[in-house]
N, C-alpha and C positions, 0 to 999 in steps of 0.2 A: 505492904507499901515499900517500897525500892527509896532509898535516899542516894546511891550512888549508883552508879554503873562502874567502875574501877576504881577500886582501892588499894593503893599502892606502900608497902612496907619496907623499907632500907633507909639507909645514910647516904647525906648531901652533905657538901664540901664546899668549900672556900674554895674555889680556884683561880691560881696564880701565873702569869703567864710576860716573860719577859716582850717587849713591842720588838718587832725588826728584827725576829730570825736569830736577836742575839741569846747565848748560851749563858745560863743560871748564872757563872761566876763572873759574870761580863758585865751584867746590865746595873743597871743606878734605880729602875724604875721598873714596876711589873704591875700588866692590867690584872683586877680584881673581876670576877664574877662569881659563878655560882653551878656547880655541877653534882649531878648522883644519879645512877640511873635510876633506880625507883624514880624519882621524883620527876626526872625526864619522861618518862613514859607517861606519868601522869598528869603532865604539861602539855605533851602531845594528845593525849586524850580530850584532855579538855578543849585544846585549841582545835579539833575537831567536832567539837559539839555533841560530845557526850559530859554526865557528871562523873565529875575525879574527886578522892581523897588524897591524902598522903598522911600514914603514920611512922614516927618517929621521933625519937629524942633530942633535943638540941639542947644550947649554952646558954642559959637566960643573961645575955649579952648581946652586944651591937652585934657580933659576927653570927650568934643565932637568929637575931631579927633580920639581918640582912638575908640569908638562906627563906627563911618564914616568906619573906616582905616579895621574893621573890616566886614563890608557889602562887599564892595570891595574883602577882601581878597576870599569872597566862589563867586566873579561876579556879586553882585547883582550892578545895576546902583544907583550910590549913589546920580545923578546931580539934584535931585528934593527935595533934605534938605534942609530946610533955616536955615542960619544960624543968631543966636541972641546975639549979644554982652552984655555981665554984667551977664548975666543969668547962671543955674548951671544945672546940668545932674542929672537925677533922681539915687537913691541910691536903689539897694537890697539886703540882707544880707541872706545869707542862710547859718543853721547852721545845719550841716549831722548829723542827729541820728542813735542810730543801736537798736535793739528791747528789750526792749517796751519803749524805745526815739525816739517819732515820730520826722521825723525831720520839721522843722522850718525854715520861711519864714518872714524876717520883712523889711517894703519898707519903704524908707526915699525918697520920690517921689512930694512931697507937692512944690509945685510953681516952678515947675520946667518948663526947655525952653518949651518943649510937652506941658505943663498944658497952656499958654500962649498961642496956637495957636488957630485963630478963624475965622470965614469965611472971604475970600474973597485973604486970603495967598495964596494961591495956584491954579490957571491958571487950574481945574480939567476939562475945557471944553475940549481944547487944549490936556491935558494930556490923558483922558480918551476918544478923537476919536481914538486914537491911539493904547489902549488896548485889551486887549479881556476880564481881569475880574477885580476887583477890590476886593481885601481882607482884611476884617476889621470885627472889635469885637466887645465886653461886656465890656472890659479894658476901651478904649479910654470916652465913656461918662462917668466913673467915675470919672473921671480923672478932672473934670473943664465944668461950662457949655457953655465957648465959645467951647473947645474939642467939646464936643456934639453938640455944634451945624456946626462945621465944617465938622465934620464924617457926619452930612445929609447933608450938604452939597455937599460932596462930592457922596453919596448912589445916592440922585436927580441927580445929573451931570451924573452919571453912566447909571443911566435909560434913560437920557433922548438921549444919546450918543451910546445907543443899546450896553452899557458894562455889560456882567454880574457881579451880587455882590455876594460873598462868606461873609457869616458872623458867626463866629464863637461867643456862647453866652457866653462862658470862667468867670463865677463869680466868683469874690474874695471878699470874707466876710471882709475883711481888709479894703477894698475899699467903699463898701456900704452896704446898706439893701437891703431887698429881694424885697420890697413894691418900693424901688424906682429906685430899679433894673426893676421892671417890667412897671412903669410911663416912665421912660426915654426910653425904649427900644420896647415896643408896636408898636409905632407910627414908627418904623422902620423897621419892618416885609415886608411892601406894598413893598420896594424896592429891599427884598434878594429872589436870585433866589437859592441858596444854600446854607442854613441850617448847621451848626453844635454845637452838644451837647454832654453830655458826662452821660453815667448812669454807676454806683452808684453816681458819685462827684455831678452831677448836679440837682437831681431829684427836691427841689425845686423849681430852675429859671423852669425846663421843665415843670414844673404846675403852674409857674407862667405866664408863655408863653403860653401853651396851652388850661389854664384852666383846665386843668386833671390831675390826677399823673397816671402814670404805670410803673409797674416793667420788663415788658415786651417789650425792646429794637426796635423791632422791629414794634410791635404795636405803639409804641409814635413816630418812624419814620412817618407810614405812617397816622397818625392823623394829624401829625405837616402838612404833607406834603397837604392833605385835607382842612386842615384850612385856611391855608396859600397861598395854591396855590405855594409853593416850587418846581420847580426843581425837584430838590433830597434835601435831608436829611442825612446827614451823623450821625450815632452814634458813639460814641467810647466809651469802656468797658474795665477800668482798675479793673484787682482783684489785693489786697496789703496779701499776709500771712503774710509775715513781714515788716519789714522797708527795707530789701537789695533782698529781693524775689517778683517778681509781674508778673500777668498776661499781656496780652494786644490782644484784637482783638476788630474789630469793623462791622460798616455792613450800608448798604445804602439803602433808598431806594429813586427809580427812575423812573421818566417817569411809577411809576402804578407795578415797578417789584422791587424784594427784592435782594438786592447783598449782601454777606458773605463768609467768610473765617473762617482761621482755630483759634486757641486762642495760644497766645506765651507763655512757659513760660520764664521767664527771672531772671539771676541775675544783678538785677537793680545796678550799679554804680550812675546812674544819673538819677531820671527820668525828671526834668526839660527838657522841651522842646521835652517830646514823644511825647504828644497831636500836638503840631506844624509839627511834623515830619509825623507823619499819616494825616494828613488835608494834605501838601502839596503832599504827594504821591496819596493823591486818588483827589484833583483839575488838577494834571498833567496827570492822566487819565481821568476823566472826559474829559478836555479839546484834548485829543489825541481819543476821542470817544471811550473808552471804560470804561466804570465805574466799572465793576466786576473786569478790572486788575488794576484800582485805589484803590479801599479796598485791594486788597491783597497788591500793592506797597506801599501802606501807611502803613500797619500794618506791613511789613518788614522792611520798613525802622527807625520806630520807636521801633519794637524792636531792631536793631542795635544799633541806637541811643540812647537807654536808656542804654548800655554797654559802655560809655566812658563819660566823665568830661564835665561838661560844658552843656547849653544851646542847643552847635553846634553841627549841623547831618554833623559828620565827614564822616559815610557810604556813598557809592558810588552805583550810580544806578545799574552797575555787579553786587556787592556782595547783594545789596537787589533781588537783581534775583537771585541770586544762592540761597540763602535764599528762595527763593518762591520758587525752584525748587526742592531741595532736605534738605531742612531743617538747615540747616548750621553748623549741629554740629561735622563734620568729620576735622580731622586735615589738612590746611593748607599749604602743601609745595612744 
């Protein structure tokens, strides 16, 4: 018996965000929400009508119930949290630029509940016969090395449980090096059955991964995928002209064949949590057996999603169809 279809492992944040463009030292007042990509993905999942989990440690505090209270609210199952008494909620500050003010991303995330979780929390045997994939990152071993070592913990329980593993390679230079980006994260390849990266953002970690650099999207798909013995491979392919103007398409490759769609352009409100928004649209096809309509659902969905506030893929799996179907740009009534 299956109880999920994606179960998603990492840390979610408090995110902090001054109103009107203003800069951290400026403002009197900063909106509150709610960000991490694990949990993002698994929000997006859900709000496509598949079932989500999300595991993770949080601050048995209003700031952990707030994070909680918000998984819930897009369905995802929130009963696999543990909860840490004394401990505090990782912090992210994003401060909105408009061009040529790139904007800015600063984490107050150091010893936080997530940083504190290490093997043997969480019952993944139990959890993950019951799954179908397990979704996890680049973030989580930055993060502490009991983290890293509960993420293979958890990759091992996956494989050994016949779950597939989704692992998105997501580097943040805030967080670590490249050199130990690629120490901590080698030894974790053996267990993903599906691949994601991201070119221009990531070319780096992908030749640190690969061993290669290429500019060419499609070719570092199906290298990684050679190398590795991957599944699929997912890319994604954000262009920026400006700080409020951005591209977005991306492309898969599969089982030996290339999948692709069209490129968006967008006027980016948010782009926080595209990248999660397209991972969980093309894993909900994938997993529905077709991967060519998971790159197009993913790249719809995450253009939508990068048109509104927040982290959260507010878009609904209709309108990212309609969106695939005839473009979206005709007025609404």
């Amino acid at each position: 018996m299956t109880d999920y279809d994606v179960v998603a492992f990492g840390e979610a944040m408090v995110r902090l965000s001054p109103p009107g463009y203003r800069r951290l030292e400026q403002t009197s007042t900063l909106d509150v929400s709610v960000g991490g990509a694990e949990l993002n993905v698994a929000a997006s999942v859900a709000r496509l009508g598949l079932a989500s989990a999300w595991v993770s440690r949080l601050p048995a505090n209003p700031l952990g119930r707030m994070i909680a209270n918000k998984g819930r609210e897009f369905g995802v199952d929130m009963g696999h949290v543990i909860w840490a008494e004394g401990e505090r909620a990782g912090l992210y500050f994003i401060e909105h630029g408009a061009a040529p003010r790139a904007t800015q991303v600063l984490y107050d995330r150091k010893a936080s509940a997530f940083a504190g979780i290490r093997p043997g929390m969480v019952d993944w045997e139990s959890l993950l016969s019951r799954s179908r994939l397990l979704h996890v990152g680049g973030i989580t071993p930055a993060l502490s090395a009991s983290a890293a070592a509960a993420q293979q913990e958890a990759m091992a329980a996956a494989r050994a449980a016949g779950c597939l593993v989704s692992y998105d390679l997501n580097y943040r230079a805030a967080l670590w090096g490249l050199e130990e980006a690629r120490a901590a994260q080698l030894p974790l390849m053996e267990f993903v059955d599906v691949l994601v990266t991201s070119l221009p953002d990531q070319p780096d970690v992908t030749e640190l991964i690969s061993g290669e650099r290429g500019a060419d999207p499609a070719g570092v798909a199906r290298r990684l995928a050679e190398r590795f013995g991957f599944r699929a491979v997912l890319v994604t392919m954000r262009g920026t002209p400006s700080v409020w103007r951005t591209t977005w398409s991306s492309l898969a490759w599969v089982a030996g064949g290339l999948f692709t769609d069209r490129c968006y352009e967008i006027e980016a409100v948010d782009r926080i949590g595209g990248g999660d928004a397209c991972v969980a649209g093309f894993l909900v096809g994938y997993l529905e057996g077709d991967p060519g309509r998971g790159v197009r659902l993913g790249n719809a969905l995450s253009a939508l999603k990068q048109t509104s506030p927040t982290d959260w893929p507010w878009p609904t799996r209709a309108e990212a169809e309609a969106l695939i179907a005839d473009g979206g740009t005709r007025l609404a009534r």
